[in-house]
C-alpha positions as CSV (number, residue, x, y, z in Angstrom):
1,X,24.4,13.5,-3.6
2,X,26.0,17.0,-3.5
3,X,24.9,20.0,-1.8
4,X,22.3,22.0,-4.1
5,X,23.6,25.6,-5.2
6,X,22.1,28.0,-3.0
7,X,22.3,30.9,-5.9
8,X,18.7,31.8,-6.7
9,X,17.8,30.7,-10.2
10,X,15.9,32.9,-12.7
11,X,13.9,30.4,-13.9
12,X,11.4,28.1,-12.7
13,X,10.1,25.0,-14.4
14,X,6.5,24.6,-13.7
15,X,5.5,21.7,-12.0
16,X,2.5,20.7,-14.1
17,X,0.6,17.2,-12.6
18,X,0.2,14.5,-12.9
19,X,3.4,13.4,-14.1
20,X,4.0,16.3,-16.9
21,X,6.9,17.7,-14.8
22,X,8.2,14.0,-14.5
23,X,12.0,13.8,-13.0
24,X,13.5,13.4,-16.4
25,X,12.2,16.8,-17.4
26,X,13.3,18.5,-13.6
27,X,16.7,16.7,-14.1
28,X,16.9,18.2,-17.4
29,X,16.6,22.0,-16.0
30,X,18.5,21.5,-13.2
31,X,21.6,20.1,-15.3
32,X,21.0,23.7,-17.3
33,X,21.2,25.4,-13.9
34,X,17.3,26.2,-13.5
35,X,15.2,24.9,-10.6
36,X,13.8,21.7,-12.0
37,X,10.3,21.1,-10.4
38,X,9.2,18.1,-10.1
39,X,4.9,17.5,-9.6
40,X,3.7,16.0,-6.2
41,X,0.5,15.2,-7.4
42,X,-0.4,11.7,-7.4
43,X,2.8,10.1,-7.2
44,X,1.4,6.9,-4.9
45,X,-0.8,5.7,-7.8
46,X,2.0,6.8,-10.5
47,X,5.0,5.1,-8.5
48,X,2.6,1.8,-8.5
49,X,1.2,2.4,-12.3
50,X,5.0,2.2,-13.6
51,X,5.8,-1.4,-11.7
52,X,3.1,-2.8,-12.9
53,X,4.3,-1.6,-16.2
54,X,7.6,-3.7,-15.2
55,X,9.8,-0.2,-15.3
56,X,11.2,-0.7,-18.3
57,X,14.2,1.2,-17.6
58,X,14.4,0.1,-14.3
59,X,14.8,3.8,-13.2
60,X,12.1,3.1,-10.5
61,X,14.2,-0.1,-8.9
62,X,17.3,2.3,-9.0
63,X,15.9,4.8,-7.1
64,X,14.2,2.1,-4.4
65,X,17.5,0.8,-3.9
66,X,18.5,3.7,-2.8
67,X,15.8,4.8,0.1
68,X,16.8,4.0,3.3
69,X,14.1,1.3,4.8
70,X,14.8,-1.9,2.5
71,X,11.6,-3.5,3.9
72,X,9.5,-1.2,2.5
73,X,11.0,-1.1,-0.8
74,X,10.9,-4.8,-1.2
75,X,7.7,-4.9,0.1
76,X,6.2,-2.6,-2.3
77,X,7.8,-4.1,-4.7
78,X,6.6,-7.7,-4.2
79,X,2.6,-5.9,-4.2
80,X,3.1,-3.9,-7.7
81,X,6.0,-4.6,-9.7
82,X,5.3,-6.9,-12.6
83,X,8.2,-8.5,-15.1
84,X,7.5,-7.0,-18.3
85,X,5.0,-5.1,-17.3
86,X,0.9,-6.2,-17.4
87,X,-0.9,-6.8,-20.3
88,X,-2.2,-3.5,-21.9
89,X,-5.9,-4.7,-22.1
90,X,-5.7,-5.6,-18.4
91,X,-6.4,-2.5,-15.5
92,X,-3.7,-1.3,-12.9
93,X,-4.5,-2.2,-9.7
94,X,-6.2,0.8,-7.8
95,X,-4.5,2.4,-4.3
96,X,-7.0,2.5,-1.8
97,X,-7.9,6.1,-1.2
98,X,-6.7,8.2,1.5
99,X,-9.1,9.3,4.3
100,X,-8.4,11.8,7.2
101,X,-6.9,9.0,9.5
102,X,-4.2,7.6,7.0
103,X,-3.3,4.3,7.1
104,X,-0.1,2.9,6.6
105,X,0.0,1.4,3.3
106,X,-1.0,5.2,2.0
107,X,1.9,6.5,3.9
108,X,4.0,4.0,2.4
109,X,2.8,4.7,-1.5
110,X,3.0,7.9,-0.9
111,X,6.6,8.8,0.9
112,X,7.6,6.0,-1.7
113,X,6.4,7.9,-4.6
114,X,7.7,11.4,-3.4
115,X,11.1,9.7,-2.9
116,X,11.5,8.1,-6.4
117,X,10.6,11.2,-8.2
118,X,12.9,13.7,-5.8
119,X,15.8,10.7,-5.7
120,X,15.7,10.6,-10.2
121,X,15.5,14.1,-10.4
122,X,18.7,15.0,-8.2
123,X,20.9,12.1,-9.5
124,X,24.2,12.8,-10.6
125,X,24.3,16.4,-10.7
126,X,24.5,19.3,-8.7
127,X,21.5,21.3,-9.3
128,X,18.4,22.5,-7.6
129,X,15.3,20.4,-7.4
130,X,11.5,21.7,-6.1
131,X,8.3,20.0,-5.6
132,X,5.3,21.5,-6.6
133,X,2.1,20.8,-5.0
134,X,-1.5,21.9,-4.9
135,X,-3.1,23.3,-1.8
136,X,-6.4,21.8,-2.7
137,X,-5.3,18.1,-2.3
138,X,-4.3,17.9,1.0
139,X,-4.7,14.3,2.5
140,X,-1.4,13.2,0.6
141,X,0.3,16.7,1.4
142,X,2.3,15.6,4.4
143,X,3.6,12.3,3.8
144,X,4.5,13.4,-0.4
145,X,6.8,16.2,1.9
146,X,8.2,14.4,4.1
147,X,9.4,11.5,1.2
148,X,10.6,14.0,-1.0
149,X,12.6,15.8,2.0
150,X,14.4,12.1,2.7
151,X,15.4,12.6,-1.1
152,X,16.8,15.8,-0.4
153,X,14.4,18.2,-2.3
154,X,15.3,21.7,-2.5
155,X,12.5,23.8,-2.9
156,X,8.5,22.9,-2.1
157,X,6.0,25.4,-4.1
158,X,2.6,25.1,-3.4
159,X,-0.3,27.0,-5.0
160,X,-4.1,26.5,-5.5
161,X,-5.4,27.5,-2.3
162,X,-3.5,29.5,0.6
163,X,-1.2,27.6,2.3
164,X,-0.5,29.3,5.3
165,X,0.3,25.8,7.6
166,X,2.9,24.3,5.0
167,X,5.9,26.8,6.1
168,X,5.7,25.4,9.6
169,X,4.7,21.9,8.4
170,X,8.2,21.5,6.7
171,X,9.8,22.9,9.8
172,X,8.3,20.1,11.9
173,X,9.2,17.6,9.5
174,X,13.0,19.0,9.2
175,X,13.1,18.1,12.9
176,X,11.6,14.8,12.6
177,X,8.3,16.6,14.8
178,X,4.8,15.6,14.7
179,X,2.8,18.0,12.3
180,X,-0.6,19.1,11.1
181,X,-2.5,20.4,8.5
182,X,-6.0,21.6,8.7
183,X,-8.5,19.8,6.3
184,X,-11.0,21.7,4.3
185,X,-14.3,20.2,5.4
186,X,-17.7,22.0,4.5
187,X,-20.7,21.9,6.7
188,X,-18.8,21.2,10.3
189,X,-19.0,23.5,13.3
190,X,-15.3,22.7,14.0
191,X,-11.6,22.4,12.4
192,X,-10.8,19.5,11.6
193,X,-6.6,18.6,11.2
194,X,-4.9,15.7,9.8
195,X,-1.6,14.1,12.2
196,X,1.2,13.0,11.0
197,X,4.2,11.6,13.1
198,X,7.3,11.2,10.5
199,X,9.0,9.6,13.5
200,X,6.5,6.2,12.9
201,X,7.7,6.3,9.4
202,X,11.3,7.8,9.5
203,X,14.2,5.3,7.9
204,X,16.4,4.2,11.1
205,X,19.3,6.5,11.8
206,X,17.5,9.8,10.3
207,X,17.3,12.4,13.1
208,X,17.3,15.6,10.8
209,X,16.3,16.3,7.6
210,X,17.0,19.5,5.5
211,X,14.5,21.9,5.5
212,X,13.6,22.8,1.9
213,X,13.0,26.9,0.9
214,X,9.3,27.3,0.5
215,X,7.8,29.2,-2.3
216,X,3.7,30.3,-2.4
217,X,2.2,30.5,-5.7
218,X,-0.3,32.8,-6.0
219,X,-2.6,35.6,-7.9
220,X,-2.6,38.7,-5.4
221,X,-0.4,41.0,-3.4
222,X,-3.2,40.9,-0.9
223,X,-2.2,37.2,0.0
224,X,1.1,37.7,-0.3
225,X,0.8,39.6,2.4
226,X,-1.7,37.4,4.1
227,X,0.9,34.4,4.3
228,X,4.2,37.1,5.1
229,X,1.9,37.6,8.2
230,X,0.2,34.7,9.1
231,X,2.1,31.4,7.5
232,X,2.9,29.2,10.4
233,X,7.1,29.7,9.0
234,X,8.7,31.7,6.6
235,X,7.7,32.0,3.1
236,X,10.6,31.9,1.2
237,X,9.4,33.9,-1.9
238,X,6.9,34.0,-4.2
239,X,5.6,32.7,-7.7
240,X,3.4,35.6,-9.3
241,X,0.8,33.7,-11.4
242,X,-1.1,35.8,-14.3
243,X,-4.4,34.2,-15.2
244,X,-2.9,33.2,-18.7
245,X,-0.9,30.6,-17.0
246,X,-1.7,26.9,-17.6
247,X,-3.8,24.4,-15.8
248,X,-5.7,25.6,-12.5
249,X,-6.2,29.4,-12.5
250,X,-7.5,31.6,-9.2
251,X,-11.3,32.5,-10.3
252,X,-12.1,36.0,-11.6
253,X,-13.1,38.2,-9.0
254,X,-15.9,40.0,-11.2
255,X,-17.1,37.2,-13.2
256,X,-14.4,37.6,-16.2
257,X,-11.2,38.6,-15.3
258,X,-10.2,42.1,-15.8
259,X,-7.5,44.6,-14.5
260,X,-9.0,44.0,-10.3
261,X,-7.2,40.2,-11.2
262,X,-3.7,41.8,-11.6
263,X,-1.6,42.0,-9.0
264,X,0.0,45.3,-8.1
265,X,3.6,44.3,-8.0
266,X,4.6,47.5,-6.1
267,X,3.1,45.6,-2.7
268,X,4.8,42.2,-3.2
269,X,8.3,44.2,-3.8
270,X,7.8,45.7,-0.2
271,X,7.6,42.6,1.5
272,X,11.2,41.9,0.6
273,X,10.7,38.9,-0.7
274,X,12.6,37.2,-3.6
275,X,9.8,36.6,-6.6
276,X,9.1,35.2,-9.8
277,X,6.6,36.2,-12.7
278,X,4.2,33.2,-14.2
279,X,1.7,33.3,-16.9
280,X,3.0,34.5,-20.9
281,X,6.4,34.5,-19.9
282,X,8.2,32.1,-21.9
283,X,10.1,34.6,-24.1
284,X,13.6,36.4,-23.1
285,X,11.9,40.0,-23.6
286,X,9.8,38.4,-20.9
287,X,12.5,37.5,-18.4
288,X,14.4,41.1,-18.9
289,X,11.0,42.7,-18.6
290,X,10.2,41.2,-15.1
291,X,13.7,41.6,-13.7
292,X,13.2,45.2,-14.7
293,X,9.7,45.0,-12.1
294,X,12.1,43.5,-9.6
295,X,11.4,40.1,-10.1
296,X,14.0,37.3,-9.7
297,X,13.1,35.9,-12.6
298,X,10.0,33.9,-14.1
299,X,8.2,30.5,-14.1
300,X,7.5,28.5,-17.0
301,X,5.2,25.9,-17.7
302,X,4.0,25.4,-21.4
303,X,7.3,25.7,-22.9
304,X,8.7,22.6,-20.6
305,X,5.2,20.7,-21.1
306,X,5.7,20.0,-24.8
307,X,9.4,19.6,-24.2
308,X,10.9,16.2,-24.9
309,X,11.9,15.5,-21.8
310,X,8.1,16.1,-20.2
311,X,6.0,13.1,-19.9
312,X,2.8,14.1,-22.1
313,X,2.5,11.1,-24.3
314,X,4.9,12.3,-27.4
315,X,1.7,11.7,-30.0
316,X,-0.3,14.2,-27.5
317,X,3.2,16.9,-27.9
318,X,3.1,16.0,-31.8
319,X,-0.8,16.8,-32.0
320,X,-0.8,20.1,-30.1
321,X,2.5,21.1,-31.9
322,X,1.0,20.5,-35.4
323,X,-2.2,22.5,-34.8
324,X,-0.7,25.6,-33.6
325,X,1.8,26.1,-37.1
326,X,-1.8,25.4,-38.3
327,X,-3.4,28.3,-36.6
328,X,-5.7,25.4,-35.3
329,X,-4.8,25.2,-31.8
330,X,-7.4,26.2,-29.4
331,X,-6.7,26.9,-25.7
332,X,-10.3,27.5,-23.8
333,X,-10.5,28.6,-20.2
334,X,-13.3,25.7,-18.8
335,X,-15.2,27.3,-15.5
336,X,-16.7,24.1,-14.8
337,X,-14.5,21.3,-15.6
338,X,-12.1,21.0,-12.7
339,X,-13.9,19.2,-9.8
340,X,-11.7,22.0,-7.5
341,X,-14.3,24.8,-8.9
342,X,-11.1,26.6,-10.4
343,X,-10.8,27.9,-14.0
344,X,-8.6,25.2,-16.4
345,X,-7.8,25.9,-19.3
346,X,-8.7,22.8,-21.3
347,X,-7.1,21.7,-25.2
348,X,-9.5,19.3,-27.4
349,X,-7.8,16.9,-29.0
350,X,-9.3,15.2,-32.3
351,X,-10.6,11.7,-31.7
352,X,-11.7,12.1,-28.3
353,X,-15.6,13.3,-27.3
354,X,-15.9,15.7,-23.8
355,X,-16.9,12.6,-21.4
356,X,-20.2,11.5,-20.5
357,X,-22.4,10.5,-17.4
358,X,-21.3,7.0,-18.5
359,X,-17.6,8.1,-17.7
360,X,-18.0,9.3,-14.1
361,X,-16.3,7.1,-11.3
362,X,-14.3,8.3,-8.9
363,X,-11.7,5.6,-7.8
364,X,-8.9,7.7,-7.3
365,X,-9.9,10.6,-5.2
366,X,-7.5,13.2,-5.1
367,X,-9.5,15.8,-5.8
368,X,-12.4,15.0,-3.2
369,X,-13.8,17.5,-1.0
370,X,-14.1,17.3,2.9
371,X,-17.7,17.4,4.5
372,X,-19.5,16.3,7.6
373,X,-22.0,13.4,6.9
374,X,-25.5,13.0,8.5
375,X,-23.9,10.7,11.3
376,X,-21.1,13.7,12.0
377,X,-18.2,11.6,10.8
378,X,-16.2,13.5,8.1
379,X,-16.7,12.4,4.7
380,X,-15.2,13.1,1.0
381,X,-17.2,13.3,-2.1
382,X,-16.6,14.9,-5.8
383,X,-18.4,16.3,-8.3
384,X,-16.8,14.1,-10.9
385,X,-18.1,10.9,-9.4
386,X,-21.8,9.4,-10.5
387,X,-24.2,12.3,-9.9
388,X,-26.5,9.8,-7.6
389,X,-23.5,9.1,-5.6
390,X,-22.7,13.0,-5.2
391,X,-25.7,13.8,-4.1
392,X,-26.7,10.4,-2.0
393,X,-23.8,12.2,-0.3
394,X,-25.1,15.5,0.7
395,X,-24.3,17.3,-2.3
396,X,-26.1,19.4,-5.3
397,X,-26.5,17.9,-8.8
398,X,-25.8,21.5,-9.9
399,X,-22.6,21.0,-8.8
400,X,-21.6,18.1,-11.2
401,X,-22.8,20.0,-14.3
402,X,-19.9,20.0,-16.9
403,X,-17.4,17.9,-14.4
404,X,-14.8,16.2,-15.7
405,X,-12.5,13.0,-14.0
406,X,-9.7,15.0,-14.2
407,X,-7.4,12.6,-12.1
408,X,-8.0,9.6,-14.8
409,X,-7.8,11.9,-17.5
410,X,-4.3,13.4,-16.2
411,X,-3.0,10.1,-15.9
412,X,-4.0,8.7,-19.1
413,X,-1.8,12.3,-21.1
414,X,1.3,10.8,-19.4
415,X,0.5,6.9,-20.3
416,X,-0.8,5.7,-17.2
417,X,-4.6,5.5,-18.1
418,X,-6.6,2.9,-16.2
419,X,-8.3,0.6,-18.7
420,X,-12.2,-0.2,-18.4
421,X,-14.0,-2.3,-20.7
422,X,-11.0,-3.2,-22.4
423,X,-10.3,0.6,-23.3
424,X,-7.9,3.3,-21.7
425,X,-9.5,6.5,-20.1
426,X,-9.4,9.6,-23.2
427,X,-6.4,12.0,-21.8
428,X,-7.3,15.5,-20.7
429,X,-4.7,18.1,-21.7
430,X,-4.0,21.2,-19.0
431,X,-2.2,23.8,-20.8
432,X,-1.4,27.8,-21.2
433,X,-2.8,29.9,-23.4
434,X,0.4,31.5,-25.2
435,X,2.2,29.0,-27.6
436,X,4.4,31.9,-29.2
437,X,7.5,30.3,-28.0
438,X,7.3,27.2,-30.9
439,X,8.6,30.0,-33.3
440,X,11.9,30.4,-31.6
441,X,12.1,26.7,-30.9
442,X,11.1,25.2,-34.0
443,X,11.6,25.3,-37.9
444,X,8.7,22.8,-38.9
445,X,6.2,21.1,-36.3
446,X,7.7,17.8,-37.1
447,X,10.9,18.9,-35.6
448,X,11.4,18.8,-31.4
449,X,13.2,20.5,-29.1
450,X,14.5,19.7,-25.3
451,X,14.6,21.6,-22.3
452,X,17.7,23.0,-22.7
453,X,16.8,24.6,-25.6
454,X,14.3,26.3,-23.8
455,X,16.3,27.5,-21.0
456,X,19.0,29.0,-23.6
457,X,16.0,30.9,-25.3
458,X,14.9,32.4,-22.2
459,X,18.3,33.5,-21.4
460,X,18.6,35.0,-25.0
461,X,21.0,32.0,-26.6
462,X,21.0,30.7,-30.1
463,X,17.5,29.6,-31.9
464,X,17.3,25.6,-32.0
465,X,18.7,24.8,-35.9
């Protein structure tokens, strides 16, 4: 592949999980000389949910042929893929879940996964690819980094948390050195770190790797300046997230947010550092406003999301699409949904009821938190699983109130629900609050637009006919 142009973009694509910010979408920004951003969330069990759907388009296969350790592929392939895909009554088969000591079959799934996506999104062009990935779900966080730096990606973002260790992480990896990442674990007297040798897992013949720029998402100037100081390598800018941005937002500081929560942009242009405005920004007046605060440019999410290239199922798009020309669309910030204990902001979609006790089970496990169990071994639990399991495991029925399976629900808004009792899991749709950008995309909701269309609106071009 060719060298990525180092020229900063303006625009970011957000990297909305699981699966929205799919490779066709990053490819699709890149090719209109944007950083396409690709989501690193969960790519083990979506790189194994698309063989057993017999990857129709063989995209997958492509981009295994290509990674360097032919072994693995086949051997992954021989586990998952299934010709013509599995019968849609039947369930995928479930990863095991990760634990602090990783074994290597999760290594595996998960370099694998990171690759693919990285490897689709950076074929046959010359533009700039990023990863995005979430601070809170850690246990996947090194290996995802190190198989999307075999692929070549250009950019790593990473918000929901403060991820001071990642800057150094990808400088270890770069140099094919052992790393580690400190686990969040509640109710220990110690730190507790996750290994990761990339040299047990590194393709023969690989001694270096590039290292990508890293970029912090995040909601203050005060850590800004936290990781400037204290980040274990250099941050290479950041991504300035309002509260109105989509998904996971950083919890109000005084109960409801209010004008403590915005960040004081005067502080982040002292630290020299390139950034990048997110939250309400999808409009040109937007972009021209925040280069006129310094900015490099902005991040977009919502806009791309309900692109055609994204991969929210295209009834899901159609749906939200038609209720906002109807002045029905409603975009609620849930405090209690998201087993991370972060704000969402939540869409309900007609035909679907908010899920029950009866829906809790917790078989994939991404967003599990750390804790020391009665024995002193560390454990993971969340508040999305059974309530009796939760707190059989040291923790507070309080603390499930309102949860939802957000990892199932994800899965099932791109097509890859699981199926139980012969039904799939209802989607949950993550989105932003602003939907003002339809009117410069669209004459009628039945019309669609690509992501193209919404890079030449940022940049002030022609309305989509």
């Amino acid at each position: 592949m060719s060298t990525a142009n180092e020229q900063l973009p303006e625009i970011i694509q957000g990297g909305m999980g699981v699966g929205v910010s799919n490779w066709t979408l990053a490819k699709a920004v890149a090719q209109a000389g944007q950083l396409g951003v690709v989501s690193g969330t969960a790519l083990d069990t979506v790189l194994a949910r698309r063989l057993q759907n017999g990857d129709p388009d063989g995209s997958v296969r492509r981009a295994m042929a290509a990674y360097p350790d032919q072994d693995l592929a086949k051997a992954i392939l021989d586990k998952y893929f299934i010709e013509g895909g599995k019968p849609a009554d039947k369930p995928f088969k479930v990863l095991p879940m990760p634990s602090l000591q990783l074994t290597r079959t999760s290594v595996d799934m998960m370099m694998m996964g990171a690759f693919v996506e990285v490897w689709l999104a950076k074929e046959g062009h010359d533009g700039v690819i990023g990863m995005n990935l979430l601070e809170k779900i850690q246990l996947p966080t090194m290996p995802t980094l190190f198989g999307a730096m075999i692929a070549g990606v250009d950019y790593v973002l990473m918000g929901g948390g403060i991820p001071l260790m990642i800057p150094g992480i990808l400088d270890g990896l770069a140099g094919i050195k052992s790393v580690e990442l400190k686990v969040h674990v509640s109710g220990g007297e110690e730190s507790y770190f996750q290994q990761f040798d990339p040299d047990e897992y590194c393709p023969v013949g690989i001694t270096e790797l590039k290292r990508p720029k890293f970029i912090a998402v995040i909601s203050s100037d005060t850590l800004a300046r936290t990781l400037v100081k204290r980040a274990t390598g250099h941050v290479d800018g950041f991504v300035i997230e309002h509260h109105s941005a989509g998904g996971h937002n950083a919890p109000p500081r005084r109960g409801q947010y209010g004008p403590r929560d915005e960040v004081n942009l005067a502080k982040i242009r002292e630290l020299g550092r390139p950034f990048w405005l997110a939250g309400g920004c999808a409009s040109y007046d937007m972009l021209e406003a925040a280069k006129v605060d310094g900015a490099q440019g902005v991040q977009v999410g919502t806009a791309f999301a309900y692109c055609r290239e994204s991969g929210i199922l295209p009834e899901i798009k159609q749906e939200v699409i038609e209720k906002y020309f109807a002045h029905k669309l409603h975009v609620e910030t849930d405090f209690n949904a998201s087993p991370t204990g972060y704000p969402i902001k939540l869409i309900e979609l007609d035909g679907y009821e908010v899920p029950d006790e009866s829906t809790r089970r917790c078989d994939l496990g991404y967003l599990r938190s750390g804790f020391v169990s009665k024995n002193g071994e560390v454990s993971f639990r969340c508040p999305s699983s059974p309530v009796s399991k939760f707190v059989e495991r040291g923790g507070s029925s309080d603390m499930c109130a309102g949860k939802q399976c957000l990892c199932n629900g994800l899965l099932s808004t791109i097509g890859l629900g699981q199926v139980r009792d012969g039904e799939v899991i209802p989607p949950i749709v993550t989105s932003g609050s602003d939907f003002s950008f339809l009117r410069y995309l669209l004459d009628s909701p039945h019309d669609s637009y690509g992501a193209a269309d919404v890079v030449d609106m940022l940049q002030g071009r022609t309305k989509v006919s």
